[in-house]
C-alpha positions as CSV (number, residue, x, y, z in Angstrom):
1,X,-4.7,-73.0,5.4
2,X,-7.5,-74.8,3.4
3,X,-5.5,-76.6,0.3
4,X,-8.3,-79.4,0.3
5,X,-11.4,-76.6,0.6
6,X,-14.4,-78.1,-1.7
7,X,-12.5,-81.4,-1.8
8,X,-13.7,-84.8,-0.3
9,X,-11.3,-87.3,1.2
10,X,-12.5,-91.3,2.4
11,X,-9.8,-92.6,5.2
12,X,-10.1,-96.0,6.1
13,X,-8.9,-96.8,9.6
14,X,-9.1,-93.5,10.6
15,X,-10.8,-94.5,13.7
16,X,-6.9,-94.4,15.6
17,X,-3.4,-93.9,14.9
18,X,-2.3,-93.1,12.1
19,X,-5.5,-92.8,10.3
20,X,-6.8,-90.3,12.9
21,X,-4.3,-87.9,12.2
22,X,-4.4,-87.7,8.5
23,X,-8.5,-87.7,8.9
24,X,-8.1,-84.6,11.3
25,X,-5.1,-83.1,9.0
26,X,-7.4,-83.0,6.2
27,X,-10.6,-81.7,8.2
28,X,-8.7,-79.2,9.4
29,X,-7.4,-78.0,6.1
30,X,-10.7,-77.9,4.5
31,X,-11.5,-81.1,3.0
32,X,-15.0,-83.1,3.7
33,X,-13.6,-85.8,5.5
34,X,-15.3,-89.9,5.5
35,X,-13.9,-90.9,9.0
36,X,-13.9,-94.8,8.1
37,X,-13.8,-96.9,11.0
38,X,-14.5,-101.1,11.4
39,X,-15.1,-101.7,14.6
40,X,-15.0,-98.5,17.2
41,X,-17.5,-96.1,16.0
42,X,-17.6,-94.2,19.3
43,X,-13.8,-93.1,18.3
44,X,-14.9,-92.2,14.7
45,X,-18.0,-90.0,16.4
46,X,-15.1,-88.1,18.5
47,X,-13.0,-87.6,15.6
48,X,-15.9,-86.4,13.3
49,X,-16.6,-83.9,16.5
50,X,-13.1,-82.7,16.5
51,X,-13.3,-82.0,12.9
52,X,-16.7,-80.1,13.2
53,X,-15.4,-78.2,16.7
54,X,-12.3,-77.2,14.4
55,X,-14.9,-75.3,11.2
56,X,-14.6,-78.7,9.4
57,X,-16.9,-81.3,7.6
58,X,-17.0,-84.5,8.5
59,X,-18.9,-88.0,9.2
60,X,-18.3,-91.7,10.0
61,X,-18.7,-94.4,8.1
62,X,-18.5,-98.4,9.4
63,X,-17.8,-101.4,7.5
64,X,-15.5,-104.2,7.4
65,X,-13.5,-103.5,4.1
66,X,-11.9,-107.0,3.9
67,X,-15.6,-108.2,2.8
68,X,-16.5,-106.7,-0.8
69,X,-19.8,-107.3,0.1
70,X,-19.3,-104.3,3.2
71,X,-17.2,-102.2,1.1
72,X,-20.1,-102.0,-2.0
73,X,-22.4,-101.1,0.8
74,X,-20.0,-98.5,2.5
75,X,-19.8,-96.9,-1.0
76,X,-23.8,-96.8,-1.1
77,X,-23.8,-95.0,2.1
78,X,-21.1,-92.8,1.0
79,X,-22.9,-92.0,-1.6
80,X,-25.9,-91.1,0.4
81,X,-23.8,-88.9,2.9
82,X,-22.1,-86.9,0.5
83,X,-25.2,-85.5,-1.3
84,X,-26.5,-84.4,2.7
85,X,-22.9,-83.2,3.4
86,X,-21.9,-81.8,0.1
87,X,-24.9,-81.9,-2.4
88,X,-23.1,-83.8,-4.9
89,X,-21.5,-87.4,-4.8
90,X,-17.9,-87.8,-6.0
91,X,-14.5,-87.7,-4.1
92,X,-11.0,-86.2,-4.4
93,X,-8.7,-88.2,-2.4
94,X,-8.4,-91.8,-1.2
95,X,-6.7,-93.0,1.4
96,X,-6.2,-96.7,2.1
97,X,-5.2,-96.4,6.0
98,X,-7.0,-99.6,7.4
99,X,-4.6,-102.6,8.0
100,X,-3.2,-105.2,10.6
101,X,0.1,-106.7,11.7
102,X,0.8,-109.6,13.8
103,X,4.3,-110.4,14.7
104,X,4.2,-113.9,13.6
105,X,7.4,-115.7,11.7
106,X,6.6,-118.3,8.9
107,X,6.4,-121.4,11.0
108,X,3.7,-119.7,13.7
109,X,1.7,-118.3,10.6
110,X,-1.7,-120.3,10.3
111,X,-3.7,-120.1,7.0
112,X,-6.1,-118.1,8.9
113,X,-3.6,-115.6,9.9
114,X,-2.3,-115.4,6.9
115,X,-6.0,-115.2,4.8
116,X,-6.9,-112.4,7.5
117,X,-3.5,-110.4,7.0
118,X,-4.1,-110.3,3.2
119,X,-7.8,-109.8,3.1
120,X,-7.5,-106.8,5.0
121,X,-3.8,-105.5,3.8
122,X,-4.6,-106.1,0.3
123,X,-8.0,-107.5,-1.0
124,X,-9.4,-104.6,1.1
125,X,-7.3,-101.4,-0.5
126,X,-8.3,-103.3,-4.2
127,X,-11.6,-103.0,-3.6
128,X,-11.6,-100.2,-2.0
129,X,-10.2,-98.8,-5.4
130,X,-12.3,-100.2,-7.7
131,X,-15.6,-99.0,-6.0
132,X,-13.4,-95.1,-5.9
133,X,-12.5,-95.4,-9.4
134,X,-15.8,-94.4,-10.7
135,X,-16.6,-91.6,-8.3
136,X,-13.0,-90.3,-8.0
137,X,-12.9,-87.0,-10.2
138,X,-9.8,-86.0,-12.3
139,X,-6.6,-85.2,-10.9
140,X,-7.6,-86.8,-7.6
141,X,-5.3,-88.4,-4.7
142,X,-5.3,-92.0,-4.0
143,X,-2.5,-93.2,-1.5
144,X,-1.7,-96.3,-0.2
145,X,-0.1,-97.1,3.5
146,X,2.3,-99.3,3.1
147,X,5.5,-100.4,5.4
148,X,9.2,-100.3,5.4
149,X,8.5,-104.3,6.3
150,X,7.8,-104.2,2.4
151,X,11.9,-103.1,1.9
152,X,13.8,-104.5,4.8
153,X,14.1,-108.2,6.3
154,X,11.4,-108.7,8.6
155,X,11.4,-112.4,9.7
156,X,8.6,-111.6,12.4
157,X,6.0,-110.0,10.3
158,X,6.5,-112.4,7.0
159,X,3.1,-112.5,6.4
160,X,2.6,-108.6,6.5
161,X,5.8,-107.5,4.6
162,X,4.2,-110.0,1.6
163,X,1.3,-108.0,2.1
164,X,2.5,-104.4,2.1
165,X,4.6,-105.7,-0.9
166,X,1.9,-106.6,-2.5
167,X,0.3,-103.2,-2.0
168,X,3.4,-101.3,-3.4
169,X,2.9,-103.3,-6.7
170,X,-0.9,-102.6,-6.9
171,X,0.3,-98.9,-6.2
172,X,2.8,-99.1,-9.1
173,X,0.2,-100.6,-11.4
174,X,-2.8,-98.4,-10.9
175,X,-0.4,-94.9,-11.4
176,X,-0.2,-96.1,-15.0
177,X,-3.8,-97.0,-15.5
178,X,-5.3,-93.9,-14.2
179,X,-3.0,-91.2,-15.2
180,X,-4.5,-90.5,-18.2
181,X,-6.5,-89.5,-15.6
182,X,-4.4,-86.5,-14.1
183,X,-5.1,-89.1,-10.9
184,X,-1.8,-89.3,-9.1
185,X,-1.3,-93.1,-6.9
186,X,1.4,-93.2,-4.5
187,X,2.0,-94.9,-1.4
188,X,3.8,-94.5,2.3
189,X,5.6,-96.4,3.8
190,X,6.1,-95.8,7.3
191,X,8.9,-96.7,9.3
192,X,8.7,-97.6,13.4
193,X,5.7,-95.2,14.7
194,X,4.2,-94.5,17.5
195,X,1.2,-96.2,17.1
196,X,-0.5,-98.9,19.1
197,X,0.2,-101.5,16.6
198,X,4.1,-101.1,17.2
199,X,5.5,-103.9,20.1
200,X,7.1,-102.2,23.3
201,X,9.7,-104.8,23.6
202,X,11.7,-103.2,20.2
203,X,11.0,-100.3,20.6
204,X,14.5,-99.0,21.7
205,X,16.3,-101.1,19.6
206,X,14.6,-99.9,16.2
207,X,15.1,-96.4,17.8
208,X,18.5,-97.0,17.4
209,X,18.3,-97.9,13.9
210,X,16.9,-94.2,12.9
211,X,19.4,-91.8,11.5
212,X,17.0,-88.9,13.2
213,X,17.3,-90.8,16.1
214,X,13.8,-91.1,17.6
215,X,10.6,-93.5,17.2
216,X,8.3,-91.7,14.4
217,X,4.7,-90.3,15.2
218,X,2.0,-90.9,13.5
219,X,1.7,-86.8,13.1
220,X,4.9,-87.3,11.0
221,X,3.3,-90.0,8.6
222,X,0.1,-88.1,8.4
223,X,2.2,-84.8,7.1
224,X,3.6,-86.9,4.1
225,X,0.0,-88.2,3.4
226,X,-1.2,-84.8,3.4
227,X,1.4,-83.7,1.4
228,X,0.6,-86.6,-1.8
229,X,-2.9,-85.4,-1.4
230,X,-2.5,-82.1,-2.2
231,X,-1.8,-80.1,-5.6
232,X,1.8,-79.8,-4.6
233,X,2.5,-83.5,-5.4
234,X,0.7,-83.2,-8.7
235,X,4.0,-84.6,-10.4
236,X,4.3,-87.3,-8.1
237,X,2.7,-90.7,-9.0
238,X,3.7,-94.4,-8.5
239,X,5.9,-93.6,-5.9
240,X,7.2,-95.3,-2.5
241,X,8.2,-92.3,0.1
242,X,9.8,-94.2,3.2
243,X,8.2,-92.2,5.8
244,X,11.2,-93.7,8.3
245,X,13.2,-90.8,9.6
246,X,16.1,-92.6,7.7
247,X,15.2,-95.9,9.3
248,X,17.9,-98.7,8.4
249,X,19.9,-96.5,5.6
């Protein structure tokens, strides 16, 4: 199947997790794929082989998105890539992936915690925007990660759930400023996954708490991604899907 053939898609944190499978879902289904990645590039490299191995397009691109000044410059290079890759600049779908989650309550959260979790949570994905904005063609994809810490009572992760809050407003906002658009902004917001960021000590007990009765994967979030991205969702925008397997109903 290649929905996303001719179309370019820019995945931040797509170096692991759940980022790596909507990076590969979207290679794999045609789209040129920017494999974002902060810190590991040899994980991006692998990914951007699997993609190429599979028939697809695909290449890395570092920065740390929580400084503007790295995110203008990732833009520049983007912009650079896509006219080898492609021969024309411009993208199709944005996916704001890249994020971090401590397990701190509100008295163990330090100012510097707290600036990090927002600077990369939300300052990141705004700016991320603003530079996509003016390459981002009509009727294109952006979607957000967000969290179902965002909707339930999380004492541990305060400072994240404010975050991921704050993402689903920005999502909320930016649906009606760029629909006239035809550009469709919705966000996802995973429940307990599989991923390396989730703790092993709750693990069983959020299990529990899933009507479907397992721990998600982050092949299950990645589906629902690929899903807003393509011209199926067209009538979707400004939207929160819980991407829980019925977590907490």
């Amino acid at each position: 199947m290649n929905r996303f053939k001719g179309k370019v898609a820019l995945v931040t944190g797509a170096s692991r997790g759940i980022g790596k499978e909507i990076a590969l879902r979207l290679g794999s289904e045609g789209a040129t794929v920017a494999v974002h990645f902060n810190r590991n590039e040899a994980a991006a490299a692998e990914i951007v082989r699997e993609i190429s191995t599979a028939g697809g397009k695909a290449f890395a691109i570092g920065a740390d998105v929580s400084k503007t000044s790295e995110v203008a410059s990732m833009f520049d290079t983007l912009d650079r890539e896509l006219e080898v890759h492609t021969g024309r600049r411009g993208l199709d779908i944005v996916v704001n992936n890249a994020g971090i989650s401590p397990v701190l309550t509100i008295e163990e959260t330090t100012e510097g915690q707290f600036d990090e979790i927002f600077a990369v949570n939300v300052k990141a994905p705004f700016f991320v925007i603003q530079h996509a904005v003016g390459r981002i063609r009509d009727d294109g994809r952006i979607i957000n990660v967000s969290s179902m810490s965002a909707v339930r009572a999380r004492p541990t992760l305060v400072a994240y759930a404010a975050s991921k809050a704050a993402v689903n407003g920005m999502t909320l906002a930016l649906a009606q400023h760029l629909g006239n658009r035809g550009i469709t902004v919705n966000a996802v917001a995973p429940g307990a996954t599989d991923t390396d960021m989730l703790p092993d000590s709750i693990r069983e007990m959020l299990k529990s708490r899933v009507a479907l009765g397992r721990i998600g994967t982050a092949s299950d979030v990645a589906n629902i991604v690929v899903f807003l991205a393509s011209q199926d969702a067209g009538w979707l925008t400004g939207q929160l899907l819980h991407a829980s397997g019925g977590q907490e109903l």
